[in-house]
N, C-alpha and C positions, 0 to 999 in steps of 0.2 A: 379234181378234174372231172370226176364223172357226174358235180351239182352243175356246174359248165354245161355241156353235153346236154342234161336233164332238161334244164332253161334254155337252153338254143332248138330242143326238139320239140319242147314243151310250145313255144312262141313260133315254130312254124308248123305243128301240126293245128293249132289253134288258128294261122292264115289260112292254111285247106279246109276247117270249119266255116269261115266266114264266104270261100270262097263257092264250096257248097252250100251254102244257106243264096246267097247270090242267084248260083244257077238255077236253085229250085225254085226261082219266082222268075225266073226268064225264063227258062228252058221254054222250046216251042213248041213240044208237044208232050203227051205224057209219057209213052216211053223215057224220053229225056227228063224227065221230074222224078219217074220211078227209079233211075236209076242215079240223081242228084241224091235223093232220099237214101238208097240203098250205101251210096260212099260215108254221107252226113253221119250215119249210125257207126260205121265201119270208123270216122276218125273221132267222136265222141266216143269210143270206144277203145280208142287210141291215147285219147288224151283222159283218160280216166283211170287206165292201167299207168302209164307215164303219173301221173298226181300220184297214184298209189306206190310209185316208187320211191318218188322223190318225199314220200311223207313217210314211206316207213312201215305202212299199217295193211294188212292183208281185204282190211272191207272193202276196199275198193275193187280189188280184183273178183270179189263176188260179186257186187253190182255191178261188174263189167258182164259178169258169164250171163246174170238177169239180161242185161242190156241186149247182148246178142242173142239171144234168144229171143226175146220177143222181137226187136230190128228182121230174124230170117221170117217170124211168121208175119211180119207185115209186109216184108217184101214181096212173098209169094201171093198173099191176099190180094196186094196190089194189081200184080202182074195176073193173078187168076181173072179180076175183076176186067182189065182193060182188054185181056186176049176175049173172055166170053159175057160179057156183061153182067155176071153174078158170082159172088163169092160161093155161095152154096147153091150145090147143083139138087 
């Protein structure tokens, strides 16, 4: 019951990937791209703990805690960069 579960969450958070990857080349402005980007990490970070379940094996969940970690400091880099024109003040 719970390989069920695993594959049916597996196969819709992987549409929320696609559908993120979408909005990040349409979005109309960059606001809307920064924050397409900021979800994209948020569900490959989703589908990466999920594979690690369904596989069994704990690496995964450490390249997940990698993954959020650099995903928040690009988010903020982003958002620093578009509110003031520079990353480093």
């Amino acid at each position: 019951m719970i390989s069920l579960a695993l594959s049916i969450t597996i196969g819709l958070v992987s549409m929320a990937l696609v559908l993120n990857i979408v909005r990040l080349f349409i979005g109309p402005d960059a606001p809307d791209r920064i924050l397409a980007l900021d979800t994209l990490y948020i569900n490959a970070l989703a589908l990466i703990v999920l594979l690690g379940m369904a596989l069994g094996t704990r690496l995964y969940l450490e390249a997940a805690l990698l993954i959020a970690v650099m995903g928040f400091i690009g988010t903020v880099a982003l958002a620093k960069y578009v509110k003031r024109g520079s990353v480093i003040e």
